[in-house]
LOZA-331557 format. One record per residue: x, y, z of N, C-alpha, C in turn; residue in three letters; residue number from 1. Coordinates in steps of 0.02 Angstrom, whole numbers. Example, Ala and Ser with C-alpha at 12.3 -4.5 7.8 and 13.67 -1.06 7.14 Angstrom:
2
SITE     nu     nv     nw    cau    cav    caw     cu     cv     cw residuo num
SITE    660   -284    390    615   -225    390    660   -165    390     ALA   1
SITE    642   -112    354    684    -53    357    645      2    394     SER   2
***
This chain:
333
SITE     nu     nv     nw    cau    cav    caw     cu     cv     cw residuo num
SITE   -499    501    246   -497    480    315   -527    534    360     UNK   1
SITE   -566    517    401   -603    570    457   -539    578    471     UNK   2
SITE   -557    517    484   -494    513    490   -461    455    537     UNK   3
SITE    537   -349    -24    564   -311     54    590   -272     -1     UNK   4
SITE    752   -112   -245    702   -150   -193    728   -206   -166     UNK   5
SITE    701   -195    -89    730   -247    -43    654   -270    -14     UNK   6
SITE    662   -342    -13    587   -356     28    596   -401     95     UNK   7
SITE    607   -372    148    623   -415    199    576   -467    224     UNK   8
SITE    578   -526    262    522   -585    246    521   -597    335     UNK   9
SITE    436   -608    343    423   -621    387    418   -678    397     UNK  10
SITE    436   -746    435    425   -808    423    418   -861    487     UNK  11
SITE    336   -860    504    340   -887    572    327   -936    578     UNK  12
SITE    323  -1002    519    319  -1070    520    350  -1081    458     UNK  13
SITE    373  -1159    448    397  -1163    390    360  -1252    360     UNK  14
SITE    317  -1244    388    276  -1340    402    220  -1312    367     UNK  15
SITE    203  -1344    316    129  -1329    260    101  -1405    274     UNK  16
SITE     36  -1370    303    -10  -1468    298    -54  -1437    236     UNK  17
SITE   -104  -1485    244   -135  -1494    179   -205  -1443    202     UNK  18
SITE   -203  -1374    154   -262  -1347    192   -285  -1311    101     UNK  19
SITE   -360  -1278    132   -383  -1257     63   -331  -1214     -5     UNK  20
SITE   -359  -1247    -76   -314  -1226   -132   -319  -1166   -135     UNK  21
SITE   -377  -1125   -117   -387  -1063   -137   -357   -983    -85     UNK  22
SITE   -381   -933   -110   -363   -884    -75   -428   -859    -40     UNK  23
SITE   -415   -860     29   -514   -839     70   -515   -780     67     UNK  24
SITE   -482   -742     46   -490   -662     49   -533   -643     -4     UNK  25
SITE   -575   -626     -4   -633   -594    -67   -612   -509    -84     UNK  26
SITE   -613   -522   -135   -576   -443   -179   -527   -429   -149     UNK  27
SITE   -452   -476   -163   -397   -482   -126   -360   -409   -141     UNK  28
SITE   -382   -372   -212   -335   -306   -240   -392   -261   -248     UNK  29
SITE   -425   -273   -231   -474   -205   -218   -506   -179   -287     UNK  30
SITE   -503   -218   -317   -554   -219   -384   -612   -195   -394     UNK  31
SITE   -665   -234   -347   -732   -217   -356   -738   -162   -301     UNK  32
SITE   -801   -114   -329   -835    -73   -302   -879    -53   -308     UNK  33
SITE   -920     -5   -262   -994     -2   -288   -983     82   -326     UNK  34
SITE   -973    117   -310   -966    194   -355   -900    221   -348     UNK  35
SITE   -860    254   -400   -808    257   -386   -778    313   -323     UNK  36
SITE   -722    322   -287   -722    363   -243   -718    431   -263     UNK  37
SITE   -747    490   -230   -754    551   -226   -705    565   -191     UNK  38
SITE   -684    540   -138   -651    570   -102   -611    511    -29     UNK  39
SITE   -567    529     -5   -545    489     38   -592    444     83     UNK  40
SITE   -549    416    134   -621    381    182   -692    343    165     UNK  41
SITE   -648    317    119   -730    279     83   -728    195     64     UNK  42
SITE   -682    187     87   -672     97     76   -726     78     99     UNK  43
SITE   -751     75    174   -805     36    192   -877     51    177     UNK  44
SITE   -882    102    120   -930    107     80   -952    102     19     UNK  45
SITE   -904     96     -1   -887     69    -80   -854      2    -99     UNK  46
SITE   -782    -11    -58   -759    -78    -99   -793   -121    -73     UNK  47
SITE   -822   -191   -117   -848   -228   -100   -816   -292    -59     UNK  48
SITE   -864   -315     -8   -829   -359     32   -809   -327     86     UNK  49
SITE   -764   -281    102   -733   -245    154   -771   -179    169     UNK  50
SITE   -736   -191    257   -785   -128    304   -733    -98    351     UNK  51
SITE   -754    -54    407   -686    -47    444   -714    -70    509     UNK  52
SITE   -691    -88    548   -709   -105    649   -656    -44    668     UNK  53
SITE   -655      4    641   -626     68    670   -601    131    605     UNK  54
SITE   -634    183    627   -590    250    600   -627    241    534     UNK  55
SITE   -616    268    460   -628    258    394   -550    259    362     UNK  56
SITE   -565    202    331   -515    182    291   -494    207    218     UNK  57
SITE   -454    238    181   -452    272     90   -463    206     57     UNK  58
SITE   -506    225     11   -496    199    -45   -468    222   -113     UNK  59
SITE   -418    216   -150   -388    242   -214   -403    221   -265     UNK  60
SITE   -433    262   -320   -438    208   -378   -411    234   -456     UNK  61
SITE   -385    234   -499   -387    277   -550   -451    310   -603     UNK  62
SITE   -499    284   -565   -575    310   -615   -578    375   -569     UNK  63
SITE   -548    400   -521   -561    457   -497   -516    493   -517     UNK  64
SITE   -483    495   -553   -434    534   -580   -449    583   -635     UNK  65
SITE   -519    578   -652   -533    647   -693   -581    691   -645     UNK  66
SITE   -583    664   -593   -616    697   -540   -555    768   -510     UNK  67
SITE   -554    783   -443   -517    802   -416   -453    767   -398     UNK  68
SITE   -463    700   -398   -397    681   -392   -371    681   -330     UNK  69
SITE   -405    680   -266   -394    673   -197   -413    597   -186     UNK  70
SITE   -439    554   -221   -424    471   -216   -417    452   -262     UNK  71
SITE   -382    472   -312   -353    440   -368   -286    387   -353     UNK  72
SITE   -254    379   -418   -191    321   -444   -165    346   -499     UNK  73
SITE   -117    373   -495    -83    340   -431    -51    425   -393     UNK  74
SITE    -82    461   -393    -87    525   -344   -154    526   -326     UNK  75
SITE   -131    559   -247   -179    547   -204   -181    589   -174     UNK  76
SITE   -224    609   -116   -226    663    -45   -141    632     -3     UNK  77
SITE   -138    590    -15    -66    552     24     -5    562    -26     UNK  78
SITE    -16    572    -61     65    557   -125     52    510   -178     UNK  79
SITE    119    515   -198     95    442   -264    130    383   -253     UNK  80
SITE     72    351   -283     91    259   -267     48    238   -342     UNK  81
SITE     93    189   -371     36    153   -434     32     82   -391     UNK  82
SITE    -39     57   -417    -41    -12   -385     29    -86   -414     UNK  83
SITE    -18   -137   -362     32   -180   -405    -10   -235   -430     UNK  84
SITE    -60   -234   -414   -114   -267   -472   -170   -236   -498     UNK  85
SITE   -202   -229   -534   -257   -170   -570   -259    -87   -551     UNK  86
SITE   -315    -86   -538   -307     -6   -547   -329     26   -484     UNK  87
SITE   -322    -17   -410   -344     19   -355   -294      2   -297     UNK  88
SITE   -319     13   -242   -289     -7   -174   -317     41    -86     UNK  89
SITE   -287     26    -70   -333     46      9   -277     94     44     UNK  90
SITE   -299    128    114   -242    142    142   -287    152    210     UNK  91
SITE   -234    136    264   -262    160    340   -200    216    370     UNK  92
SITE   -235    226    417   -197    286    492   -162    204    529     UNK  93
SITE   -108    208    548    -89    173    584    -42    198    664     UNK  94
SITE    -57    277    639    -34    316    706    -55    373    682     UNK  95
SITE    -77    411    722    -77    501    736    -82    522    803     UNK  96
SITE    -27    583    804    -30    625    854    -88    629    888     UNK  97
SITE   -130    666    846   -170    710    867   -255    668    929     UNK  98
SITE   -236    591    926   -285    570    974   -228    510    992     UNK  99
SITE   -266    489   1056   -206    429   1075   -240    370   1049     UNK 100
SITE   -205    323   1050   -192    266   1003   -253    297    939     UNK 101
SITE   -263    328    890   -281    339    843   -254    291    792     UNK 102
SITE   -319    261    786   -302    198    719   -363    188    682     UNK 103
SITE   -375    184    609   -391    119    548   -385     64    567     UNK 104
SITE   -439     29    537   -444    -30    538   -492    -77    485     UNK 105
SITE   -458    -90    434   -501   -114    355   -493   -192    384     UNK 106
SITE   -561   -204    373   -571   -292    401   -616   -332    339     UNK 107
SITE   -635   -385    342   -672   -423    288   -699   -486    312     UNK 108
SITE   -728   -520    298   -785   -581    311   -724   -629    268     UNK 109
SITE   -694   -701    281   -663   -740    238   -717   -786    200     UNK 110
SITE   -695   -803    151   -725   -839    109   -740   -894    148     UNK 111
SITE   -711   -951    197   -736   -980    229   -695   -981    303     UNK 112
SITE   -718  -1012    343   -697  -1001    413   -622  -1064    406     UNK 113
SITE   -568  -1024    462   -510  -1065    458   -528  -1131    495     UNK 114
SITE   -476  -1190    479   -511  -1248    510   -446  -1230    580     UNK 115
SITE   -470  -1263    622   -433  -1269    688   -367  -1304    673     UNK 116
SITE   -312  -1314    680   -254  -1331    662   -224  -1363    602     UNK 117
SITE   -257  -1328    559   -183  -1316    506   -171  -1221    493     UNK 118
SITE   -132  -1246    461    -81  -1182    429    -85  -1167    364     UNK 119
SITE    -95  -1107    350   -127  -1045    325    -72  -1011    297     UNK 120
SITE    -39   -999    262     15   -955    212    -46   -872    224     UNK 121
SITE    -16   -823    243    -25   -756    233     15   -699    198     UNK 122
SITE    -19   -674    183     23   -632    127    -12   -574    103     UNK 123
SITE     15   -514     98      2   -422    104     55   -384     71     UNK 124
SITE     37   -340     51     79   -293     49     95   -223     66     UNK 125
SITE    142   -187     90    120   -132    118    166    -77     85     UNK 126
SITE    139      4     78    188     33     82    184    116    110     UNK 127
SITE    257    161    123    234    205    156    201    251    113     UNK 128
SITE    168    298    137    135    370    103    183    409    102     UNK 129
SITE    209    465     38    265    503     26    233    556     72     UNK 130
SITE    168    584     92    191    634    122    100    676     98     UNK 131
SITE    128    702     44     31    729      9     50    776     41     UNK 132
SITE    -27    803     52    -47    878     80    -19    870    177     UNK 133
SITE     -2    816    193     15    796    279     91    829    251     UNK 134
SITE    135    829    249    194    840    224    230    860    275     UNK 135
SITE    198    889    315    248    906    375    232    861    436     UNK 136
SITE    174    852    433    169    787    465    172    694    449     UNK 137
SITE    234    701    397    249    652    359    275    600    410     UNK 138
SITE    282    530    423    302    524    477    298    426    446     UNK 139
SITE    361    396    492    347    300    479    345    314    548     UNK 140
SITE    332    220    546    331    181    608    341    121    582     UNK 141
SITE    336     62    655    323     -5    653    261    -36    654     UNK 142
SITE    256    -82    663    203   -124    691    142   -153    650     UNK 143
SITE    162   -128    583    102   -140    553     84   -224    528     UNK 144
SITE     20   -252    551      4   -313    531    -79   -342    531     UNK 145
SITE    -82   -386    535   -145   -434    510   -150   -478    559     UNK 146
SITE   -242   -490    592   -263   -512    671   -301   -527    635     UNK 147
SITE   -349   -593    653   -388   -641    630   -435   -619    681     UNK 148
SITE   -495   -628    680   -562   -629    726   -614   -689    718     UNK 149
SITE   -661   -680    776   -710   -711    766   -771   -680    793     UNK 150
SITE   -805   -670    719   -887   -626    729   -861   -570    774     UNK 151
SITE   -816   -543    749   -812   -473    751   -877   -428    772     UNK 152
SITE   -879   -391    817   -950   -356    834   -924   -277    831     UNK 153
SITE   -869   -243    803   -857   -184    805   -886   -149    745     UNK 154
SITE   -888    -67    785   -922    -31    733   -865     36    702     UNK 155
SITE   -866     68    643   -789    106    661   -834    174    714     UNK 156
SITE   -890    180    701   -898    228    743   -971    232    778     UNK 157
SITE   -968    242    838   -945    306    876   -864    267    910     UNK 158
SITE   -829    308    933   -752    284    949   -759    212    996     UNK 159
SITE   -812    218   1047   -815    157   1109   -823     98   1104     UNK 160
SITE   -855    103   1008   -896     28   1006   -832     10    938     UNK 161
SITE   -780     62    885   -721     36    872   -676    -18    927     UNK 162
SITE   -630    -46    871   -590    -91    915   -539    -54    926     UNK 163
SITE   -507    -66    981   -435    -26   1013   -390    -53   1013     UNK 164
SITE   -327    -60    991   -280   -100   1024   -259   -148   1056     UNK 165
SITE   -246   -202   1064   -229   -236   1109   -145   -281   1122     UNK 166
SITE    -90   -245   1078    -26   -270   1093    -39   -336   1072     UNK 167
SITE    -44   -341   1012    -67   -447    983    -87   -437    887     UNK 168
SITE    -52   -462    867    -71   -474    801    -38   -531    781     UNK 169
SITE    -70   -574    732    -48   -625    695      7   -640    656     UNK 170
SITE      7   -582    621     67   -583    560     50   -505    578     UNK 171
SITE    144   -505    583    162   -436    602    224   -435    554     UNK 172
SITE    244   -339    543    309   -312    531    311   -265    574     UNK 173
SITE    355   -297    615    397   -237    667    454   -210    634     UNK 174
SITE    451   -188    591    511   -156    592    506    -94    549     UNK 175
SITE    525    -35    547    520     48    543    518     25    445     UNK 176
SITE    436     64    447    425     48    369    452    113    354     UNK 177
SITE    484    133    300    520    184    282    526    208    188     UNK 178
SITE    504    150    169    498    142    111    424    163     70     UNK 179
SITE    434    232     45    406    278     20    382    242    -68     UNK 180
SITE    432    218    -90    439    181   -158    406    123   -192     UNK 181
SITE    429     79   -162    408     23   -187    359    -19   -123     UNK 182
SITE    339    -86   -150    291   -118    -88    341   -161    -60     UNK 183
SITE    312   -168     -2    341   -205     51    296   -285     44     UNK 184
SITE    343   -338     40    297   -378     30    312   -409    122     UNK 185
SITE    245   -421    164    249   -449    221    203   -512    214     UNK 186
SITE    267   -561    229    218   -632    239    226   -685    287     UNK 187
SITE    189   -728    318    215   -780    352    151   -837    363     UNK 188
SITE    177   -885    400    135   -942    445    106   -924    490     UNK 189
SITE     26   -949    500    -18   -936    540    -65  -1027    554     UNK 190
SITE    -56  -1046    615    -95  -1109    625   -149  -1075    680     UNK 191
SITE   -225  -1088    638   -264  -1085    678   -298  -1121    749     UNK 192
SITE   -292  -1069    791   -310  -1118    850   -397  -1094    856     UNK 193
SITE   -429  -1059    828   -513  -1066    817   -528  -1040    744     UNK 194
SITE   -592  -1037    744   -620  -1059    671   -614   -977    658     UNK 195
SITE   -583   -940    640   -576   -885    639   -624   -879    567     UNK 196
SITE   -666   -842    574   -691   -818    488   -699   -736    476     UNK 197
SITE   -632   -701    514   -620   -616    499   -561   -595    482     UNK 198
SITE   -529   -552    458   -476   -539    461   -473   -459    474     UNK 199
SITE   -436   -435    493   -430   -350    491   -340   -349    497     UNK 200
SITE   -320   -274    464   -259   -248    434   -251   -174    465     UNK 201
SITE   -217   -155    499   -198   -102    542   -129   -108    606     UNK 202
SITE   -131    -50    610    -79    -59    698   -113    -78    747     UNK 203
SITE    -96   -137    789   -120   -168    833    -99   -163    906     UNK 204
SITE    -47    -94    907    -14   -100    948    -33    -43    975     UNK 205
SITE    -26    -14   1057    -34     37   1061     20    106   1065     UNK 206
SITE      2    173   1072     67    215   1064    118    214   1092     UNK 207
SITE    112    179   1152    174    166   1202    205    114   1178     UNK 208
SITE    171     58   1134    223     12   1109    222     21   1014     UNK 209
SITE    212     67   1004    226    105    933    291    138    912     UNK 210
SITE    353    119    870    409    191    865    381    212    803     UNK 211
SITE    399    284    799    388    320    765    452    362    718     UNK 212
SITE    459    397    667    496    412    638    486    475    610     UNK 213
SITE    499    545    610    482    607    566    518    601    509     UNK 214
SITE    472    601    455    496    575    385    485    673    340     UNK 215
SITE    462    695    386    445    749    346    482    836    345     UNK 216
SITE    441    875    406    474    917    413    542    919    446     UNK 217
SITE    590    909    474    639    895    506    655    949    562     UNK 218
SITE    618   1008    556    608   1044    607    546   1048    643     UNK 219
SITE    519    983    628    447    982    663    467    933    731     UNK 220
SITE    450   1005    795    482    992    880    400    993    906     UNK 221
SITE    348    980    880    282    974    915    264    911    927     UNK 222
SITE    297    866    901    275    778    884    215    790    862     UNK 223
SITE    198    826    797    152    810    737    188    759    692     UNK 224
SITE    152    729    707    154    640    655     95    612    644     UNK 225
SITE    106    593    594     40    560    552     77    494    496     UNK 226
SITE     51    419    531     51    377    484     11    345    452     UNK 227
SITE     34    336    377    -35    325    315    -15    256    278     UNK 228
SITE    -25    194    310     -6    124    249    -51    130    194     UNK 229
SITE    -18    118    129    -49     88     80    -67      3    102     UNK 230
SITE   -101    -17     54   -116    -91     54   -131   -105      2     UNK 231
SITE    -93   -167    -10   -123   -215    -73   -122   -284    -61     UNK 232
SITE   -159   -298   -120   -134   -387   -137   -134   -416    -53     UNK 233
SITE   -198   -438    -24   -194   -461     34   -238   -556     26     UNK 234
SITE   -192   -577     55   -190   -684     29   -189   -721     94     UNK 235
SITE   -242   -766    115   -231   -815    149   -250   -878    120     UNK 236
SITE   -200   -920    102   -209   -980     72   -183  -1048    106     UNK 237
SITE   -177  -1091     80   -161  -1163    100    -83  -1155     78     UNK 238
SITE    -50  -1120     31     11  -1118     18     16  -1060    -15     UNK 239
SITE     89  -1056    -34    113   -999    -46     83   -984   -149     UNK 240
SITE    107  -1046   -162     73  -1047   -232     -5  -1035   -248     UNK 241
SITE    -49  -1031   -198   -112  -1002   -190   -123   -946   -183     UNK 242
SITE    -80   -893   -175    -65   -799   -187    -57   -781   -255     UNK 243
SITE      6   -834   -290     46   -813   -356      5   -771   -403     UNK 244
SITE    -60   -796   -416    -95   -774   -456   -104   -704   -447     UNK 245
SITE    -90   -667   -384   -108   -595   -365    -40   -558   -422     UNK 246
SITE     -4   -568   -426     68   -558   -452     65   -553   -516     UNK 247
SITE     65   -639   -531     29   -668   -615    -16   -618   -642     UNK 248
SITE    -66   -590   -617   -128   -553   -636    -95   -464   -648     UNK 249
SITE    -42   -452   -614    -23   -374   -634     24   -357   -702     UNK 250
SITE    -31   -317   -738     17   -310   -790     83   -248   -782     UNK 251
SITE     99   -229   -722    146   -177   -673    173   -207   -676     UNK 252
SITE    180   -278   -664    243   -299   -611    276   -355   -702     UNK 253
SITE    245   -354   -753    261   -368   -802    317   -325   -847     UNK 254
SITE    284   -267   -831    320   -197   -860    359   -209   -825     UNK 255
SITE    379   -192   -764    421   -184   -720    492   -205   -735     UNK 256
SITE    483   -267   -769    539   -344   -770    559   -296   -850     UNK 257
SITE    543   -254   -884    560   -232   -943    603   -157   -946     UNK 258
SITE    583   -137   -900    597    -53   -872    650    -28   -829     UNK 259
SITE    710     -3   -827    745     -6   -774    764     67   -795     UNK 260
SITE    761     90   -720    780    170   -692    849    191   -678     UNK 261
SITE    883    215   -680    929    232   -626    994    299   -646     UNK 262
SITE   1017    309   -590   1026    287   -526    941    334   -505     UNK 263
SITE    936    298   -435    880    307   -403    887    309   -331     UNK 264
SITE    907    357   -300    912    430   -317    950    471   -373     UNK 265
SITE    935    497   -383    961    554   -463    996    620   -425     UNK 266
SITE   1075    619   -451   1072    711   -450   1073    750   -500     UNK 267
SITE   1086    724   -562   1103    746   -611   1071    720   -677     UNK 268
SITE   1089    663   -686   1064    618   -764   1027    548   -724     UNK 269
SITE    960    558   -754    916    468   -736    917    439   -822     UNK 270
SITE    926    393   -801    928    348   -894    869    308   -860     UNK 271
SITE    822    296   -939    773    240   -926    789    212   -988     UNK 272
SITE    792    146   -955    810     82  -1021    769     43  -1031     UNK 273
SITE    727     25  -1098    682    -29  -1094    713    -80  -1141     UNK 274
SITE    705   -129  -1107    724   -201  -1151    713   -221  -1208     UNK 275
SITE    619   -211  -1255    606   -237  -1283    569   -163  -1311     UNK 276
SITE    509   -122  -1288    471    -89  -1323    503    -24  -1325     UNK 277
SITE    500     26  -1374    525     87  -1378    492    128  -1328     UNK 278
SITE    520    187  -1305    481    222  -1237    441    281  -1289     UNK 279
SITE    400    276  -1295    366    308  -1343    347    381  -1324     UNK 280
SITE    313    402  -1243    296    462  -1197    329    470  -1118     UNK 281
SITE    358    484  -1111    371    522  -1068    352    572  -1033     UNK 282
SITE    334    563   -959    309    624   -911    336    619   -844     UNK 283
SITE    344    685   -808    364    666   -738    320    713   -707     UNK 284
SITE    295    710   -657    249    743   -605    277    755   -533     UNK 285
SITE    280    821   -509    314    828   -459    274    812   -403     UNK 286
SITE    274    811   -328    209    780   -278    144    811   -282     UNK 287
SITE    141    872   -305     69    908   -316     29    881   -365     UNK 288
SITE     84    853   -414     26    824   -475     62    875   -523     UNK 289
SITE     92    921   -515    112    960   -580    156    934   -634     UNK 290
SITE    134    906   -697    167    916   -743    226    958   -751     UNK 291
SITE    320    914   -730    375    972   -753    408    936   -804     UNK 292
SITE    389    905   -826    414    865   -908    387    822   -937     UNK 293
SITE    398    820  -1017    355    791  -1040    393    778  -1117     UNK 294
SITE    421    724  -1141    455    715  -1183    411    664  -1222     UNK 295
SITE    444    652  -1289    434    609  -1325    480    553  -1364     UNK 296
SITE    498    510  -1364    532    462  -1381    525    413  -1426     UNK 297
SITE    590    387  -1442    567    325  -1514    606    273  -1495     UNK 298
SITE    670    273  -1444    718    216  -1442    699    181  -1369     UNK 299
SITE    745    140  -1365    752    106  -1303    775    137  -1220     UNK 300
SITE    828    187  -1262    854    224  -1191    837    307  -1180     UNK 301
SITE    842    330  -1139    819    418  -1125    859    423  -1077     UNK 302
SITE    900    487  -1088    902    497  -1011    886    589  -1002     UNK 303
SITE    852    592   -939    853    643   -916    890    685   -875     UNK 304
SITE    907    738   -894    940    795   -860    900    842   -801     UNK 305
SITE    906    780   -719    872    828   -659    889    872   -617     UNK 306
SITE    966    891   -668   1013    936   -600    974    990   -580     UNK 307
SITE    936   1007   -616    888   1073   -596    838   1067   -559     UNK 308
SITE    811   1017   -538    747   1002   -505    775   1034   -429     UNK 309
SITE    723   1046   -402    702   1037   -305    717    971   -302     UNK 310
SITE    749    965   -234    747    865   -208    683    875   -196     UNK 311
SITE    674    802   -175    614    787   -165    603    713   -222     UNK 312
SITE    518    702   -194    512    647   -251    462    666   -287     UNK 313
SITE    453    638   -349    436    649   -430    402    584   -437     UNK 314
SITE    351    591   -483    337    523   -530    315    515   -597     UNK 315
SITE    370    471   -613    373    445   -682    322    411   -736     UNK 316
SITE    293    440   -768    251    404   -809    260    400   -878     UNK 317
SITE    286    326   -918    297    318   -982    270    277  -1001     UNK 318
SITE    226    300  -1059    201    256  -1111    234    232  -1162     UNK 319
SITE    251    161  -1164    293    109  -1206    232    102  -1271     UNK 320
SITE    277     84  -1323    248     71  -1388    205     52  -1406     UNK 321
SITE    180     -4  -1377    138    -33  -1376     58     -4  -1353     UNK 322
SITE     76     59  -1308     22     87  -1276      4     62  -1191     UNK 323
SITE     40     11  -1179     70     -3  -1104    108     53  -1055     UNK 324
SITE     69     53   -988    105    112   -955    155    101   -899     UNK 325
SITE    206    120   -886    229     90   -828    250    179   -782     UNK 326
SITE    230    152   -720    234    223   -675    309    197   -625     UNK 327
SITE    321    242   -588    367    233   -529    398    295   -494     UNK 328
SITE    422    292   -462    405    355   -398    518    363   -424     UNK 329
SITE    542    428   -433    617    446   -429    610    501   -352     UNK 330
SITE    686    496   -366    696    545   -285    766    603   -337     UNK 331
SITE    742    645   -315    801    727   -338    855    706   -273     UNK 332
SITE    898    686   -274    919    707   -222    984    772   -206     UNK 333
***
């Protein structure tokens, strides 16, 4: 960048007419690209389909991970996050100090233009950044959501000809994202009142109607704050069963249903239990990326001894028997 598990549900119609089967979002999980990223701030030059109408947007992918590892997967210049479908995902600024209303803004062309009154199922996911090399300027907020356009004419730069704010978005979450862990799934009803054929994903709001949260240093009295959404899995369909496939398609969220952590937060002993495949490798990585364990396994259950760790958060990476990986973010507390 130059720069609800609980899933709470957004739900602003509950009336489905009869509108297209498909999903208009083109490279809904951030799949395709043209070279892999070097380095942050590069979505609107690499993933295909998507651009920004403000700021430069991250792109993350895991083919950068034998690189430096400043846009990798699932550690990043921001912290760690593994996706929840393949092997990438996006992220914007949705607040910073350091300019006023300072915002991202990742937008896209829809597959076809919305028709004028029906209704549109939307659906995203979001989550916060642990922190990265910002760490003291670790920081949530609200407001984050999804505004429809038409023939969009913004550029992300020079700043005058970006889009600014305007207190208005379509499908919104107001409410203090805080959740470092897992994704936030935000969804709702949208009836078009013009042929909208844009979409863009950012804070729409400006700083005066922004709250904010210091997630980081706790003695930070300068109001240095900096907020960083992840994004995934983004769906506008005719129904809700016209997303599923984003879900269906992750082999994460497969593992997931097999793998269970806990307790989570840890002070002492984390057990990992798998249902069906033996946990074969074991690793945990502290937020820098450092390797502080690394076990090997043959059964179903492990548990680890973290009374010794720093709090803070860690991430888990085990390879099951099969050669299947499943990642996830623990907290020392």
């Amino acid at each position: 960048m130059k720069y609800f598990s609980f899933c709470p549900i957004l739900l602003l119609s509950v009336l489905v007419h009869q509108s297209p089967a498909q999903n208009l979002v083109p490279n809904p999980s951030f799949e395709e690209y043209l070279n892999c990223p070097s380095s942050t701030a590069e979505l609107h030059t690499q993933v295909l389909n998507w651009s920004s109408i403000g700021g430069s947007p991250d792109y993350f992918h895991i083919c950068n991970n034998e690189g430096l590892g400043t846009a990798g997967v699932p550690i990043n210049a921001w912290g760690n996050q593994s996706p929840i479908t393949g092997e990438g995902y996006t992220a914007v600024i949705s607040y910073a100090h350091f300019s006023e209303n300072n915002r991202e803004y990742m937008a896209c062309a829809l597959n076809e233009p919305l028709v004028i009154g029906e209704d549109y199922y939307v659906s995203f996911y979001i989550s916060l950044y642990d922190g990265g090399v910002l760490t003291d300027w670790h920081c949530a907020a609200n407001r984050f959501g999804l505004k429809f356009f038409l023939n969009p004419n913004y550029l992300p730069e020079p700043l005058e000809f970006a889009y600014h704010p305007e207190n208005t978005a379509d499908i919104e979450y107001n409410i203090m994202l805080t959740d470092e862990i897992n994704w936030t799934h935000v969804e709702g009803w949208f009836t078009a009142d013009q042929a909208y054929n844009w979409l863009a994903l950012g804070n729409f709001y400006t700083d005066d109607n922004t709250d904010t949260l210091q997630m980081g240093n706790p003695e930070n009295i300068l109001d240095e704050c900096v907020v960083i959404i992840y994004v995934e899995n983004v769906c506008v369909a005719g129904s809700t069963g016209d997303c599923d496939y984003l879900l269906s398609n992750s082999n994460q969220s497969i593992i997931r249903q097999q793998i269970s952590v806990f307790p989570n937060p840890s002070s002492n002993n984390l057990q990992i239990n798998s249902k069906q495949l033996p946990l074969k490798h074991i690793r945990i990585f502290d937020i820098t990326g450092k390797l502080i364990l690394m076990e090997t396994g043959s059964g179903l259950t492990e548990v680890i001894d973290c009374s010794h760790w720093a709090k803070g958060i860690y991430l888990l990476h085990i390879t099951l028997d099969d050669g299947s990986i499943f990642t996830n973010k623990i907290i020392k507390s």
